[in-house]
N, CA, C and O atoms as a GROMACS GRO file, in nm:
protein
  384
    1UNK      N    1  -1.083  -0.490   0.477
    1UNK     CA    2  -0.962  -0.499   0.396
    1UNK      C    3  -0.958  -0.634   0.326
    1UNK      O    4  -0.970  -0.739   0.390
    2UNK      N    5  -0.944  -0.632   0.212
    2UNK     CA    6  -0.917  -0.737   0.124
    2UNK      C    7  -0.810  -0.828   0.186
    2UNK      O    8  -0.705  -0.791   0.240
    3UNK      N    9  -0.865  -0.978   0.166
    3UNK     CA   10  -0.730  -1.085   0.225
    3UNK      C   11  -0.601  -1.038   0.107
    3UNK      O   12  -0.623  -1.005  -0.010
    4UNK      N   13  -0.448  -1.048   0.180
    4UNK     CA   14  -0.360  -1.074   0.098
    4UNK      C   15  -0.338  -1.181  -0.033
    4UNK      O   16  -0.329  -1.302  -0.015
    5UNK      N   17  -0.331  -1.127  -0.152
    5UNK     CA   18  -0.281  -1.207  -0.241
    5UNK      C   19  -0.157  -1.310  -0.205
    5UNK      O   20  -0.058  -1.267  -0.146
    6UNK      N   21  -0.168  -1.446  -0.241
    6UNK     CA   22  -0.070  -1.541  -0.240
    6UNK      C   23   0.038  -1.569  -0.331
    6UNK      O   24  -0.028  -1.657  -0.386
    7UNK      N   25   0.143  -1.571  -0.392
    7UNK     CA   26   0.229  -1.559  -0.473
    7UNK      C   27   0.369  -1.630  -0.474
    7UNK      O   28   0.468  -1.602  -0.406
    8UNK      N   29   0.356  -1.726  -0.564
    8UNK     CA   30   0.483  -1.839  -0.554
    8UNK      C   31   0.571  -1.830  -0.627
    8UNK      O   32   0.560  -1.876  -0.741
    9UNK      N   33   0.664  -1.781  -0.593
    9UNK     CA   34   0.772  -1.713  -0.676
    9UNK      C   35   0.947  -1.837  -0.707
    9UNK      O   36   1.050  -1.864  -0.645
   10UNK      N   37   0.915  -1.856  -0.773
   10UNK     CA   38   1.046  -1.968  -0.825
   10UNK      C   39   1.114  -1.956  -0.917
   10UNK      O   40   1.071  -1.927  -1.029
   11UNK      N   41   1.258  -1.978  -0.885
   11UNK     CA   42   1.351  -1.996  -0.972
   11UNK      C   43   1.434  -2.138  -0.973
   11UNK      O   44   1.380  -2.232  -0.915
   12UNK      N   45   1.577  -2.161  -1.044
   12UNK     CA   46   1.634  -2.259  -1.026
   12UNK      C   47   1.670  -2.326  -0.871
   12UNK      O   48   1.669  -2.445  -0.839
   13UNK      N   49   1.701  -2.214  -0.792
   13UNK     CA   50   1.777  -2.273  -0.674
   13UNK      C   51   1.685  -2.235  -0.525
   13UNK      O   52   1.696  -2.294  -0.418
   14UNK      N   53   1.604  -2.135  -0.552
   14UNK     CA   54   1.531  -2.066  -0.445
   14UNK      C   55   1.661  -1.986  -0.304
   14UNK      O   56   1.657  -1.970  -0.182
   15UNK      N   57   1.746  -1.962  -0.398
   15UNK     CA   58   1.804  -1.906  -0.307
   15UNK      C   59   1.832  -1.736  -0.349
   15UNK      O   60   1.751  -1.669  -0.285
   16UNK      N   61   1.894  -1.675  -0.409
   16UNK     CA   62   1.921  -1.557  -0.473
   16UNK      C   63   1.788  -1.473  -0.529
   16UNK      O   64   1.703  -1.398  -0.482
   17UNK      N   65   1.817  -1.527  -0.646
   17UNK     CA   66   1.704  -1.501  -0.746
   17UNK      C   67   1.517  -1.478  -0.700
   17UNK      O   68   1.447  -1.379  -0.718
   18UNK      N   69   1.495  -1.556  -0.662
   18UNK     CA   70   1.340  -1.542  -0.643
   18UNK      C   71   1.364  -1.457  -0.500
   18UNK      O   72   1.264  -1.387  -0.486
   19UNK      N   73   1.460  -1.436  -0.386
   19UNK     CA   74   1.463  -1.327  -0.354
   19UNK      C   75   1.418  -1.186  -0.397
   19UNK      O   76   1.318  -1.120  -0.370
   20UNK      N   77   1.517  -1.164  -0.467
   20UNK     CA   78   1.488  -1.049  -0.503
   20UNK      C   79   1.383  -1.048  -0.582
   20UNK      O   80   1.299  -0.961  -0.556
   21UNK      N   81   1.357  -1.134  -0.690
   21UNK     CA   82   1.186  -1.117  -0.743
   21UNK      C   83   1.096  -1.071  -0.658
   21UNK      O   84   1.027  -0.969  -0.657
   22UNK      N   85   1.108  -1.167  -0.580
   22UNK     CA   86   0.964  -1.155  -0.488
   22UNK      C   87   0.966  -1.006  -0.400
   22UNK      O   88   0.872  -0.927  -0.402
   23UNK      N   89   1.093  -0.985  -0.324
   23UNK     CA   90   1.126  -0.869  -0.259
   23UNK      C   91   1.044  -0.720  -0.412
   23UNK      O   92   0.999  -0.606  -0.400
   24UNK      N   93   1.057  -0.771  -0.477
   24UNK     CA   94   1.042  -0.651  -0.637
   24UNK      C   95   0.881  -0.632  -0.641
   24UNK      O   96   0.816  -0.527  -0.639
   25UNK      N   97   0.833  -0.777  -0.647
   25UNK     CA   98   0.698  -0.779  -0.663
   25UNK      C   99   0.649  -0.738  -0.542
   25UNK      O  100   0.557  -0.658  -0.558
   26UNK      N  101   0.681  -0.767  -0.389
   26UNK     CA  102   0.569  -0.683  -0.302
   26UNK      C  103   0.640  -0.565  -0.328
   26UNK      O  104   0.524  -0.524  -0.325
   27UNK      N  105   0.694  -0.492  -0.344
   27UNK     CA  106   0.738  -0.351  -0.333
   27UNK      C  107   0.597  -0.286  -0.450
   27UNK      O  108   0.492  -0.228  -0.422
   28UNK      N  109   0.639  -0.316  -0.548
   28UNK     CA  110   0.551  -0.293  -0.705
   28UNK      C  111   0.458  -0.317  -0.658
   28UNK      O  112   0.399  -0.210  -0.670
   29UNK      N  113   0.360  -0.412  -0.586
   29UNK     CA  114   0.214  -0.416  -0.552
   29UNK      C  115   0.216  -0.330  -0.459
   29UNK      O  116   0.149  -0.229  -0.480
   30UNK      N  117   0.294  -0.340  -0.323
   30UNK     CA  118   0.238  -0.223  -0.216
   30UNK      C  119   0.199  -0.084  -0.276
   30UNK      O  120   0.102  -0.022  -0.233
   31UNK      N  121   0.281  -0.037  -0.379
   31UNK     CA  122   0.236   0.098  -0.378
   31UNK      C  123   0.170   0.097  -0.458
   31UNK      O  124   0.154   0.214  -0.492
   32UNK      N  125   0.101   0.018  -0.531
   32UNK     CA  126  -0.027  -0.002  -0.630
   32UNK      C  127  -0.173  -0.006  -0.502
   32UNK      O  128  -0.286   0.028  -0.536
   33UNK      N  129  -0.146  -0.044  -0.387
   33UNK     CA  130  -0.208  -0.076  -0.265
   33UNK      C  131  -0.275  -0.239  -0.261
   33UNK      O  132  -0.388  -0.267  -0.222
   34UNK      N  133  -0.194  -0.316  -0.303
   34UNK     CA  134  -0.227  -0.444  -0.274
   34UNK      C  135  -0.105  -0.505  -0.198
   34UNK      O  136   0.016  -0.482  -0.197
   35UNK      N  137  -0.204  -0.610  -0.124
   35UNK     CA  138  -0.128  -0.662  -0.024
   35UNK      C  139  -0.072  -0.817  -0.047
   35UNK      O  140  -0.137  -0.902   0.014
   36UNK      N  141   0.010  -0.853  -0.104
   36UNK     CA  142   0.049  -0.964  -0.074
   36UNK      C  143   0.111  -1.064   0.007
   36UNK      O  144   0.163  -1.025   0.111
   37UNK      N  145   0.116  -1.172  -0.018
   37UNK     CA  146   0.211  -1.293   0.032
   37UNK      C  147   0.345  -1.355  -0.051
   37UNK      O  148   0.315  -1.435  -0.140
   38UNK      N  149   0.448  -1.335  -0.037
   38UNK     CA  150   0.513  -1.402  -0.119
   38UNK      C  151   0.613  -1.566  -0.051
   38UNK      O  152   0.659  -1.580   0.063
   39UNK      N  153   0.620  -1.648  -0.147
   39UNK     CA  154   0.638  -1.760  -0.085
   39UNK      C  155   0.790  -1.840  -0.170
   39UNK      O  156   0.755  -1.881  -0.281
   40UNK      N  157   0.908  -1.863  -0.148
   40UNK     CA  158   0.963  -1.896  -0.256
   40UNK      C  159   0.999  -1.995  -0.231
   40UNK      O  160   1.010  -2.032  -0.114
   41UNK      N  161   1.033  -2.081  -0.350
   41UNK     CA  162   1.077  -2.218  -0.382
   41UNK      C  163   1.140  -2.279  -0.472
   41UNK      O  164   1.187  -2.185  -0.535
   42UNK      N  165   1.171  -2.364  -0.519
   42UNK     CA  166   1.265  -2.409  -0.614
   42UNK      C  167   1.180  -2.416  -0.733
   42UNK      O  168   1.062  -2.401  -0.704
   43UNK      N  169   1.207  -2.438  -0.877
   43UNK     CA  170   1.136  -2.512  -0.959
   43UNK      C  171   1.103  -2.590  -0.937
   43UNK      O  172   0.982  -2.590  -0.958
   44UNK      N  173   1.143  -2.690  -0.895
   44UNK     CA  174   1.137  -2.814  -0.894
   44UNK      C  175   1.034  -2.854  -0.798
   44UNK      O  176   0.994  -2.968  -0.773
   45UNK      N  177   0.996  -2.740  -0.747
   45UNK     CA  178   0.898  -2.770  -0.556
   45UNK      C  179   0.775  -2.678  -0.636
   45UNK      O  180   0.683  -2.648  -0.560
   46UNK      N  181   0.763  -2.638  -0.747
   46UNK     CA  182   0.633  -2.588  -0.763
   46UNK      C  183   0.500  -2.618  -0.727
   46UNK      O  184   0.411  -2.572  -0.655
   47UNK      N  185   0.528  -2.755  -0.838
   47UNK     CA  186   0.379  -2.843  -0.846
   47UNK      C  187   0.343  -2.864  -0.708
   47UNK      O  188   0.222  -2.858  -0.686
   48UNK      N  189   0.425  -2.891  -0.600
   48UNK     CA  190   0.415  -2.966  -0.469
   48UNK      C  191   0.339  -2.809  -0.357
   48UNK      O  192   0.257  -2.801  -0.266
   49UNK      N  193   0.418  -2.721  -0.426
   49UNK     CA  194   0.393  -2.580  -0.308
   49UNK      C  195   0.274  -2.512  -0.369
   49UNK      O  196   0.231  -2.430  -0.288
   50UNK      N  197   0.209  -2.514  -0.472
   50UNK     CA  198   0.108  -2.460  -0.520
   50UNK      C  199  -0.057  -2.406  -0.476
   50UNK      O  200  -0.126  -2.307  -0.503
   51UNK      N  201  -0.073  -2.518  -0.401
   51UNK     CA  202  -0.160  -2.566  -0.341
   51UNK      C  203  -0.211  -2.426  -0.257
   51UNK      O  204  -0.129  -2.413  -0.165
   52UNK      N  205  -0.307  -2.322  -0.250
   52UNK     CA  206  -0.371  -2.184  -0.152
   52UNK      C  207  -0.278  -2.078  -0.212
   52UNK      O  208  -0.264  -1.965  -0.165
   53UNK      N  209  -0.227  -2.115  -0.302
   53UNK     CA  210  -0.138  -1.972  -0.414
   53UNK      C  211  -0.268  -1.894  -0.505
   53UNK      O  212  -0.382  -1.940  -0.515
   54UNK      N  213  -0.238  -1.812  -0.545
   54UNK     CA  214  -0.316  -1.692  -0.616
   54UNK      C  215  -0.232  -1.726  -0.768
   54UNK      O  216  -0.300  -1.730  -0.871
   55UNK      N  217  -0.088  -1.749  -0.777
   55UNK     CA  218  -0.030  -1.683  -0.881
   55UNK      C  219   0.106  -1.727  -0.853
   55UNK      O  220   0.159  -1.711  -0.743
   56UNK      N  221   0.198  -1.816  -1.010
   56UNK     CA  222   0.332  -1.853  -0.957
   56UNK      C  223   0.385  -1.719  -1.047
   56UNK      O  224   0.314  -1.655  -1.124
   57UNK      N  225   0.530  -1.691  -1.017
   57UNK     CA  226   0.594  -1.603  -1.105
   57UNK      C  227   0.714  -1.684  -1.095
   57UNK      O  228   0.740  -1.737  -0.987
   58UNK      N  229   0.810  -1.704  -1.222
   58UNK     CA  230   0.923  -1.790  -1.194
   58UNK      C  231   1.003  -1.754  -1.304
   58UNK      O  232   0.962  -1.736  -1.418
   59UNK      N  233   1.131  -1.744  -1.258
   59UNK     CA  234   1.238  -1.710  -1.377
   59UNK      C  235   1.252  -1.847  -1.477
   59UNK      O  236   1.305  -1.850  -1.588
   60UNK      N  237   1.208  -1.922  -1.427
   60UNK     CA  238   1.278  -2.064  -1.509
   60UNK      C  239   1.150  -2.102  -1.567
   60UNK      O  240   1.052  -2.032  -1.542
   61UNK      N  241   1.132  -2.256  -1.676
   61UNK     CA  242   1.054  -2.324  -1.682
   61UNK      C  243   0.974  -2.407  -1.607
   61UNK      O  244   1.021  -2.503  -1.546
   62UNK      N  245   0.805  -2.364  -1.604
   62UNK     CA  246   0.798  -2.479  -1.473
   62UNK      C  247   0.615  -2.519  -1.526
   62UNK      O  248   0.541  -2.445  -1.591
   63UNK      N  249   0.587  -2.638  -1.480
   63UNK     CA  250   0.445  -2.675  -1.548
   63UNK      C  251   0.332  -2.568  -1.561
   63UNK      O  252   0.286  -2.519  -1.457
   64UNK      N  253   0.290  -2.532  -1.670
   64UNK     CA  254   0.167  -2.423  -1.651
   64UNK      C  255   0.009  -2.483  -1.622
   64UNK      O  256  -0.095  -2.419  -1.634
   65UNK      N  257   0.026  -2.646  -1.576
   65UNK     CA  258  -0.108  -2.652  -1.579
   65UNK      C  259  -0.151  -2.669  -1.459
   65UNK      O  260  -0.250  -2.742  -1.448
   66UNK      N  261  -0.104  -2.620  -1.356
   66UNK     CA  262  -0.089  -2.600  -1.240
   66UNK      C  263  -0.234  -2.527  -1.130
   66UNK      O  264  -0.233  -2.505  -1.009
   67UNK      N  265  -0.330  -2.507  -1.218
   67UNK     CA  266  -0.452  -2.433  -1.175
   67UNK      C  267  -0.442  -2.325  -1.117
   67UNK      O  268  -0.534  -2.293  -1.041
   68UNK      N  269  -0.346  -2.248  -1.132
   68UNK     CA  270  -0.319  -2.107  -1.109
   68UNK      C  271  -0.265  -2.040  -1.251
   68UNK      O  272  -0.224  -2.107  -1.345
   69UNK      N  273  -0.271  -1.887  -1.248
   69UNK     CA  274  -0.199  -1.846  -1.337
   69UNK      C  275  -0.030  -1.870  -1.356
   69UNK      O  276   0.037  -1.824  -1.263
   70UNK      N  277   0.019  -1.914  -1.428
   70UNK     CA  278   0.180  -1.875  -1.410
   70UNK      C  279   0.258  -1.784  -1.523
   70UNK      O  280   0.249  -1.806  -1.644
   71UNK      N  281   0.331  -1.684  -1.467
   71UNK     CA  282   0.424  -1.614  -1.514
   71UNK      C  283   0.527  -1.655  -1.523
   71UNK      O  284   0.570  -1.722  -1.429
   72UNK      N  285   0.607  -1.633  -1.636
   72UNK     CA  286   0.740  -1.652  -1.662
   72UNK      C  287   0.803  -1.547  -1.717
   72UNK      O  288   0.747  -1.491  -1.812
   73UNK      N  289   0.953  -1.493  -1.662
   73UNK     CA  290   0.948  -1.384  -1.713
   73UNK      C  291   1.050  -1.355  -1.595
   73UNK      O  292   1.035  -1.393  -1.479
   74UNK      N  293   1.202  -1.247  -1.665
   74UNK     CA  294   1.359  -1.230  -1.582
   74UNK      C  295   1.329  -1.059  -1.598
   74UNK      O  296   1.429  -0.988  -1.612
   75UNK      N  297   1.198  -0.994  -1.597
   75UNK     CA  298   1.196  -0.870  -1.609
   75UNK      C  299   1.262  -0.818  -1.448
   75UNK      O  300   1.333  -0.717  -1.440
   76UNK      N  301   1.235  -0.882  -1.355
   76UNK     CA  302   1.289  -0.803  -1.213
   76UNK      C  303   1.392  -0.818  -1.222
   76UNK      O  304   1.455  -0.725  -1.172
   77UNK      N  305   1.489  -0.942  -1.288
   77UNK     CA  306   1.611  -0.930  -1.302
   77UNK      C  307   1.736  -0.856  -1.419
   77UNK      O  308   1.858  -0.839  -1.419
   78UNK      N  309   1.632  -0.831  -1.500
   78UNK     CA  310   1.683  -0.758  -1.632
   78UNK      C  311   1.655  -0.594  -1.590
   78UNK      O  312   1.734  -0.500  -1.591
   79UNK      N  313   1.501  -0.598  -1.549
   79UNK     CA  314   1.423  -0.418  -1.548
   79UNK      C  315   1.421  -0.397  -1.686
   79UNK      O  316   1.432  -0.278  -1.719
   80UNK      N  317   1.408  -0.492  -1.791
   80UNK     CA  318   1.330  -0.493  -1.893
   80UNK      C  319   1.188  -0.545  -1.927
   80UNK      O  320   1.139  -0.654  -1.956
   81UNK      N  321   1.139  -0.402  -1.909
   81UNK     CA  322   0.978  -0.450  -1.952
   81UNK      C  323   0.922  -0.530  -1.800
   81UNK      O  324   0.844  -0.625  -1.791
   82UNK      N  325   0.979  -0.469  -1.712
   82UNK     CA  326   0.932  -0.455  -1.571
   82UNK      C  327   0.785  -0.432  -1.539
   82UNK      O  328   0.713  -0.527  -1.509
   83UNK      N  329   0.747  -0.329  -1.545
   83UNK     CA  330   0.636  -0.267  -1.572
   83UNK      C  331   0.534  -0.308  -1.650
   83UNK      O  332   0.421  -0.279  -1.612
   84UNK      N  333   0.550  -0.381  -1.771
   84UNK     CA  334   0.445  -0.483  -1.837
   84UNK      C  335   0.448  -0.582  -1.713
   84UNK      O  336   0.364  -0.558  -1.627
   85UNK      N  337   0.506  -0.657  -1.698
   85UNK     CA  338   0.455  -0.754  -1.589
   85UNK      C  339   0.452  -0.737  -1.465
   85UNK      O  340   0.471  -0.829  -1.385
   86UNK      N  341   0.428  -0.622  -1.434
   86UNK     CA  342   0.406  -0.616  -1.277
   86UNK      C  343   0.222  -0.591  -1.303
   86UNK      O  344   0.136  -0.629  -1.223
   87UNK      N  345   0.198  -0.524  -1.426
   87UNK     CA  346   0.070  -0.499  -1.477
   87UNK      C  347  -0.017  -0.618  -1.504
   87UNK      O  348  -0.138  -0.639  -1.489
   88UNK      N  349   0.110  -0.708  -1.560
   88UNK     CA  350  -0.002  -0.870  -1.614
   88UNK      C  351  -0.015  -0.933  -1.467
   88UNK      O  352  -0.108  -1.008  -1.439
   89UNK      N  353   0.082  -0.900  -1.376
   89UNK     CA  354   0.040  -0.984  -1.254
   89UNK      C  355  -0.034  -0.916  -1.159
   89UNK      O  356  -0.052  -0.968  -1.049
   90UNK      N  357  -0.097  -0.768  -1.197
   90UNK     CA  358  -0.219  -0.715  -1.098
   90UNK      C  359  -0.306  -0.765  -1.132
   90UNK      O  360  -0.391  -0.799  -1.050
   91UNK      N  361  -0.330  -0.800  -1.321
   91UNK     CA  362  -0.432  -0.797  -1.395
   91UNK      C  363  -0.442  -1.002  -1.400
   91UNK      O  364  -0.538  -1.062  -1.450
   92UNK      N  365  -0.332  -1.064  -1.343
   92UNK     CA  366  -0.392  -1.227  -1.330
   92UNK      C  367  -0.443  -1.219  -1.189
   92UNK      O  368  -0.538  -1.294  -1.168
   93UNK      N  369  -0.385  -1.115  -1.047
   93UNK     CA  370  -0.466  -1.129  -0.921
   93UNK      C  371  -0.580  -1.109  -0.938
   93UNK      O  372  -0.657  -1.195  -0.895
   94UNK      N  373  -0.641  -0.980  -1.011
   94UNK     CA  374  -0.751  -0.930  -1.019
   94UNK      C  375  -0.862  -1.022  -1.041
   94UNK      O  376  -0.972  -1.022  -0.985
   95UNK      N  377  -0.807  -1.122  -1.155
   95UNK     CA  378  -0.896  -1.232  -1.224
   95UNK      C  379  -0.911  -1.346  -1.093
   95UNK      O  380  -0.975  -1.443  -1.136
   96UNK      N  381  -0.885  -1.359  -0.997
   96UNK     CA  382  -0.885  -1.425  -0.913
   96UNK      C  383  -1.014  -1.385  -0.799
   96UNK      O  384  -1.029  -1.451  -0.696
   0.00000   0.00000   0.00000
């Protein structure tokens, strides 16, 4: 079995919000059959928590040069255009 994907999921406060992201994104990968990790944190704790991640996803602005892929993007919170990025984030694990 393939190791679990790692996944750093941030918003402004790490309290609400990247909840439910992250809760969205393993749901959307499990039944694709991938296994992840999800990990959440503030914006502000990105750069610092990055470090054995696969992939950040974050509602807010946060550095992209971070040596991982990063997503940005309120589709789990809108369910607009959901589905495009649950696709760009099989297709940035994959590249991993």
């Amino acid at each position: 079995m393939p190791q679990a994907k790692r996944i750093l999921v941030a918003c402004g406060t790490a309290i609400a919000t990247s909840t439910v992201v992250a809760k969205a994104i393993e749901d959307a990968l499990r039944e694709r059959g991938i296994e992840v990790i999800t990990r959440q944190c503030k914006a502000s704790e990105v750069a610092s928590m990055v470090e054995g991640m696969d992939l950040v996803v974050t509602t807010t602005p946060v550095p992209t040069n971070l040596g991982v892929p990063v997503i940005q993007t309120l589709a789990f919170l809108t369910g607009i255009g959901k589905e495009a990025v649950i696709e760009q984030i099989v297709k940035a694990l994959n590249q991993k």
